[in-house]
C-alpha positions in Angstrom: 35.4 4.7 -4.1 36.0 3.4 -7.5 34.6 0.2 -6.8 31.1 2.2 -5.6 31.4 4.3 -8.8 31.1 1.1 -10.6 28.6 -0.5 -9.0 26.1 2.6 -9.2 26.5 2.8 -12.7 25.5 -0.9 -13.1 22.5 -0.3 -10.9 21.4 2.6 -13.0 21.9 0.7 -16.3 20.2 -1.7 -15.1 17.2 0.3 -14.1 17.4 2.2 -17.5 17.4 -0.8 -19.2 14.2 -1.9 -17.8 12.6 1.7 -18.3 13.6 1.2 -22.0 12.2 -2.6 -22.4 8.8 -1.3 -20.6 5.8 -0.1 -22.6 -2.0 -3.1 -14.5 -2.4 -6.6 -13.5 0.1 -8.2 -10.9 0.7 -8.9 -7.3 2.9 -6.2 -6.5 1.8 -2.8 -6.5 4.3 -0.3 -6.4 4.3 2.7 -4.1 3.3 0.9 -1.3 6.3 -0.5 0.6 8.0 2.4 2.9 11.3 4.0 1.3 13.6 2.6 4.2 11.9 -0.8 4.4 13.5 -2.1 0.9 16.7 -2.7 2.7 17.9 -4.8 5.7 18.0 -3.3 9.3 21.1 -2.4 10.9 20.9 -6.0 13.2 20.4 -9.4 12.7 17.3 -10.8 14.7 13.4 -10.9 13.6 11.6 -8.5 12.5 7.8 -7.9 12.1 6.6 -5.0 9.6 2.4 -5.1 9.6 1.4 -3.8 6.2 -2.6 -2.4 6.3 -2.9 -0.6 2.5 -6.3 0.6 1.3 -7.1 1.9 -1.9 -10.3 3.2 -3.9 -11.4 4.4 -6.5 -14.2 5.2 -8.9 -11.7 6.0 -12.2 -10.5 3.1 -14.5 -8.8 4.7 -17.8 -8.4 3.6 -21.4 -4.9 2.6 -23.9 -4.7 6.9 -24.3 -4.9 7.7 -20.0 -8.8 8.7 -20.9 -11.5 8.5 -18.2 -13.5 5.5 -19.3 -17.4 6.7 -19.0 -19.2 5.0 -21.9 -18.9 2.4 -24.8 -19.7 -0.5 -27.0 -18.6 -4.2 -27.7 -16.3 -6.3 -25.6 -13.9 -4.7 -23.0 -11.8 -6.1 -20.1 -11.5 -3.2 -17.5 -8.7 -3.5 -14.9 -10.0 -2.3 -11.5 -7.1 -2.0 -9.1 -4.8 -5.0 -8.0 -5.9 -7.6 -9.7 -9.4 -7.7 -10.2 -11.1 -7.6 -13.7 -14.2 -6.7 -15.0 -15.3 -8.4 -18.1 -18.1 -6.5 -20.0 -19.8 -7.1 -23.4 -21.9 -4.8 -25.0 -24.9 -5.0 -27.4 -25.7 -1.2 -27.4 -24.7 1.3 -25.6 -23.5 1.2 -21.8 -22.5 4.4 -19.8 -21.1 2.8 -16.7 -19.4 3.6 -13.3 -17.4 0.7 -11.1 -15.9 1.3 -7.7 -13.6 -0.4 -6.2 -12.7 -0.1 -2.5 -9.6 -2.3 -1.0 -8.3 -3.2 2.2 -5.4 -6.0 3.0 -4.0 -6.9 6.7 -0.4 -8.6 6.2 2.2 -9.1 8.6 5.7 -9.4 7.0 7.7 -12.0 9.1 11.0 -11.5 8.3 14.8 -12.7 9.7 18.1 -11.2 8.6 21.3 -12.8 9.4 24.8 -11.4 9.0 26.8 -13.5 6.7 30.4 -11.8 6.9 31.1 -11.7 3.5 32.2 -8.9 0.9 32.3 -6.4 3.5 28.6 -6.6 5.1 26.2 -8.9 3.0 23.1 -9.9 5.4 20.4 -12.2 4.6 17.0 -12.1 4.4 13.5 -14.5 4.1 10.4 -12.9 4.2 7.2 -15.2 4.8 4.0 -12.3 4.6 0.0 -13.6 5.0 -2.7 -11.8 3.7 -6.1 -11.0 4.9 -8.2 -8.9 2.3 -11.4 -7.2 1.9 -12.7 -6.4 -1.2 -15.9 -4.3 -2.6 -16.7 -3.4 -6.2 -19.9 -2.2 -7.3 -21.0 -1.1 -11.4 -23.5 1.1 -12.2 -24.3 2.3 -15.3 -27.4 2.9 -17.6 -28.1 0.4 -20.9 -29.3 0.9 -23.8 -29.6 -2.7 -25.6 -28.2 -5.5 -24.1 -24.9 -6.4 -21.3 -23.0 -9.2 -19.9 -21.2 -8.5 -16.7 -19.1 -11.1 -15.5 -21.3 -13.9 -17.1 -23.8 -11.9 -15.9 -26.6 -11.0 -18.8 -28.9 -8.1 -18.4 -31.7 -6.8 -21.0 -33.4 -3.3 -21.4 -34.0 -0.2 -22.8 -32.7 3.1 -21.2 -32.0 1.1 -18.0 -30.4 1.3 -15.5 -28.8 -2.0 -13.3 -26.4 -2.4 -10.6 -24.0 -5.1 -10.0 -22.1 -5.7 -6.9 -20.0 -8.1 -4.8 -17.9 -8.4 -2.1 -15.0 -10.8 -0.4 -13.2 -11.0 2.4 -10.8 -13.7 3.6 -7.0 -14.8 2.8 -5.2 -13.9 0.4 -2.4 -14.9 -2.0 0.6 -15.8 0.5 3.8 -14.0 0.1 7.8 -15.4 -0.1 11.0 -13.8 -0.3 13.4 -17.2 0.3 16.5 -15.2 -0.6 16.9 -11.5 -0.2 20.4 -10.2 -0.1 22.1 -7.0 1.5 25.1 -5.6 0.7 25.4 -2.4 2.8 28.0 -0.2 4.0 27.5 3.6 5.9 27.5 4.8 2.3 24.8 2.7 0.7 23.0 -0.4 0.7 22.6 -2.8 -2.9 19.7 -5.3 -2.4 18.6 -8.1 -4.8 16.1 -10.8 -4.1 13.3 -13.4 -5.7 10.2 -14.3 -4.4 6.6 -15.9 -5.2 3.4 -15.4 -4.5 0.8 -18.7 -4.3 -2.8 -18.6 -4.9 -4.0 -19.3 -1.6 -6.8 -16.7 -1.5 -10.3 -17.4 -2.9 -10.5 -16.6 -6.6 -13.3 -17.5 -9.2 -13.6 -16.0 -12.7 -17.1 -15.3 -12.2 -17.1 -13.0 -9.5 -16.4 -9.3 -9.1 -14.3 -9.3 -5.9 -12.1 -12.2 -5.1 -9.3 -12.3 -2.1 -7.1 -14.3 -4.4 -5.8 -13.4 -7.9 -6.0 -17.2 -9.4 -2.5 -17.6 -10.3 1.3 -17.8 -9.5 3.3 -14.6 -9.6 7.7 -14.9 -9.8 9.7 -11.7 -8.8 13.5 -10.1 -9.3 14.1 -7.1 -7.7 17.3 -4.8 -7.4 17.7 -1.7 -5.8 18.8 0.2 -2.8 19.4 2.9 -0.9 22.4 5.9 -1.0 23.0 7.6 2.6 24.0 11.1 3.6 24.7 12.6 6.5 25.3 9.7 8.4 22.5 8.2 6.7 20.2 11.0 8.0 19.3 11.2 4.3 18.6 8.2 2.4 18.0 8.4 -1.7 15.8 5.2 -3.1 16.0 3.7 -6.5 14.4 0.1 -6.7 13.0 -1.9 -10.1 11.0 -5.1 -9.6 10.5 -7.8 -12.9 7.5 -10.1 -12.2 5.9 -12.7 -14.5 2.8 -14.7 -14.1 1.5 -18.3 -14.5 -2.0 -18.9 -16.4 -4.9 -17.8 -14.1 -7.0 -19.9 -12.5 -10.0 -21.5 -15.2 -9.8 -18.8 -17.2 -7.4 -19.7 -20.0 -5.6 -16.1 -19.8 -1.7 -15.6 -18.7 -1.3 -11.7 -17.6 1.7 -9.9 -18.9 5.1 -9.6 -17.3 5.8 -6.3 -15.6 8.2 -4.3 -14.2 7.9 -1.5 -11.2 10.1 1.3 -10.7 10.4 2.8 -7.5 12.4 6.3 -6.3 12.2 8.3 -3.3 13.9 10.1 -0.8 13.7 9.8 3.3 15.4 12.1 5.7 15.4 11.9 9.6 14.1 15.3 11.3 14.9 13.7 14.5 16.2 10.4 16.0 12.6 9.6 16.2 11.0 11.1 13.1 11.5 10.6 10.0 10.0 12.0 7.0 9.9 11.3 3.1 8.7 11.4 -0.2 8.4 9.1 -3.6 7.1 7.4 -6.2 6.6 4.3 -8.6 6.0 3.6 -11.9 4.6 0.5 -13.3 4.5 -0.9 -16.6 3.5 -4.3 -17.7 5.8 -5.2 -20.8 3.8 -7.6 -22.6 0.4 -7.9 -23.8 -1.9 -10.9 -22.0 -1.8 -14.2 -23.5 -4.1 -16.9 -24.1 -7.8 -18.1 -25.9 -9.5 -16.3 -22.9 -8.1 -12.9 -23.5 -11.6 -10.9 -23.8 -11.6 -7.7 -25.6 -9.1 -4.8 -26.4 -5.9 -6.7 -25.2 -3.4 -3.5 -24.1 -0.8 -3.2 -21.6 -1.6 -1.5 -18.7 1.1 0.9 -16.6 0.7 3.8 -13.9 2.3 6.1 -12.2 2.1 7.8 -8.2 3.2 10.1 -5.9 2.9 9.4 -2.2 4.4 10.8 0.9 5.4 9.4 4.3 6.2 9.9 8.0 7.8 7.5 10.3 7.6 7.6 13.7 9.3 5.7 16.6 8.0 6.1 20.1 10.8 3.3 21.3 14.2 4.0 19.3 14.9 1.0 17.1 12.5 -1.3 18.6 9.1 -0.2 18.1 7.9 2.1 14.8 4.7 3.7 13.2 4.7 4.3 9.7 2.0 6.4 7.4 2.1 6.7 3.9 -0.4 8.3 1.4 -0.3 7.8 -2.6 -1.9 9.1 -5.6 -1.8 7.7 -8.8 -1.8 10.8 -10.9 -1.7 8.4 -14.6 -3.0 5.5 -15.8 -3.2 3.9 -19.1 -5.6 0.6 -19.6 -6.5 0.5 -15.8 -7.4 2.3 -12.6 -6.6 5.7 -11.0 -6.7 5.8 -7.9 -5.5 6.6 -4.1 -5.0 5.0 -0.6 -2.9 4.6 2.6 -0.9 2.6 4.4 -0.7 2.1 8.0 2.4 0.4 9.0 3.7 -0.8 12.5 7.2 -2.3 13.2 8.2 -4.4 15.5 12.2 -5.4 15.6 13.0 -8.2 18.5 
């Protein structure tokens, strides 16, 4: 018990410690993974989890969490996961993007029990992505605009810009993930990438791809109760970029705190509720850095349920978030249909 003691309070330092260091651009995007799925399953074998998040929205907020409806001069707005919208302004420019989002990924996964420390499994994680993007901007000019390397003149007018992509995405690795769990808890650390495999070009609104490497540390866990009827999550996730693709820019480190609690109604229904804050830490680098450079964080509330028509083997998972706050990028909500497979 003592040794547990300890090794709770070094989790929660740790994940104090990277509240304190923090302050939306970045691969991961918290409150999306289910709360049970940060951990390893009870048995070793393969394991398929098929991830289909959406997310929209029509809100993208400034450096004070202010609805962004109007301005001059240059400005980089975040819009969602990744994509940015680079605007400069002769004039005045009331304007209105959209963004709507939808990603396919299968996470293939294999855990192995390494009978060490009492229980440590572990875990590599390979996870293709198929995405579809649409953004559109609206908005009414007065003077002149640049969208994207796109130039438009007028008078009180009003122009639309809009693009969409569909295709792979940026592939997803987890080489090592390790599990150290017991009937009280589980302690999970891993690293992984992301490549640019997906189509990206600086130009364009909507790109499948996000142009550039991501790296990623994560440590978390879950507690159990009740024979792990009840499971308490507290997960943090450090990621830092390479330079993006042709564009001269290097987006800021971030870290993503995740909390949440599950509990099992039934053998075969499980129900839960969470959410995630995100903060990038520091400020964009590089001669391409357009505009206003501030660091972006958000923070959601979601809820899930989990069902399993065959116990253990076959699994249905829905979740819904909100982001209720965002500073220096986009508010917004989606879903997240998940199935499970365990062979």
């Amino acid at each position: 018990m003592k040794k547990l003691t300890l090794l709770l309070v070094f989790w929660v330092a740790v994940l104090v410690y990277f509240a304190q260091i923090a302050c939306a651009e970045g691969h991961y995007q918290g409150g999306i993974t289910n709360i049970r799925d940060f951990v390893a399953p009870p048995e070793e074998g393969f394991v398929v989890l098929w991830y289909n998040p959406f997310y929209m929205t029509d809100d993208i907020r400034d450096n004070n969490g202010n609805k962004i409806e109007s301005f001059s001069g240059s400005r980089t707005l975040k819009l969602g996961p990744g994509e940015r919208i680079t605007v400069d302004v002769t004039g005045n420019l009331s304007i209105k993007p959209e963004l709507k989002s939808y990603t396919t990924q299968p996470l293939l996964a294999y855990f192995k029990n390494l009978n060490m420390l009492g229980g440590v499994k572990y875990g590599l994680i390979v996870a293709p992505a198929y995405n579809y993007l649409n953004v559109k901007v609206k908005a009414n000019l007065t003077g002149d605009v640049t969208i994207n390397g796109r130039h438009f003149l007028g008078v009180n007018r009003s122009i639309k810009v809009e693009d969409s992509a569909s295709g792979f995405g940026d592939l997803m690795v987890r080489p090592v993930m390790l599990d150290w769990g017991t009937e009280r808890y589980d302690i999970v650390t891993s690293y992984s990438f992301y490549a640019p495999t997906g189509g990206y070009d600086k130009n364009d609104l909507a790109n499948t791809g996000l142009g550039y490497w991501s790296h990623e540390l994560t440590l978390g866990g879950l507690l159990y109760f009740n024979k792990k009827a009840t499971a308490l999550l507290a997960n943090a996730t450090y990621e830092f970029n390479t330079e993006k693709e042709d564009s001269n820019v290097t987006p800021g480190q971030n870290v993503i705190l995740e909390y949440g609690v599950s509990q099992y109604l039934a053998k075969w229904l499980a129900v839960g509720v969470g959410g995630a804050s995100y903060f990038q830490t520091t400020k964009d680098s590089g001669s391409g850095v357009f505009g206003p450079n501030n660091k972006s964080q958000y923070h959601l509330v979601g809820g899930e349920i989990v069902l399993w028509p065959k116990l253990h083997k076959f699994g249905v998972q829905l979740r819904y978030f909100y982001q209720y706050y965002s500073e220096s990028t986009s508010r917004g909500q989606g879903v997240n249909l998940t199935g499970v497979i365990v062979f």
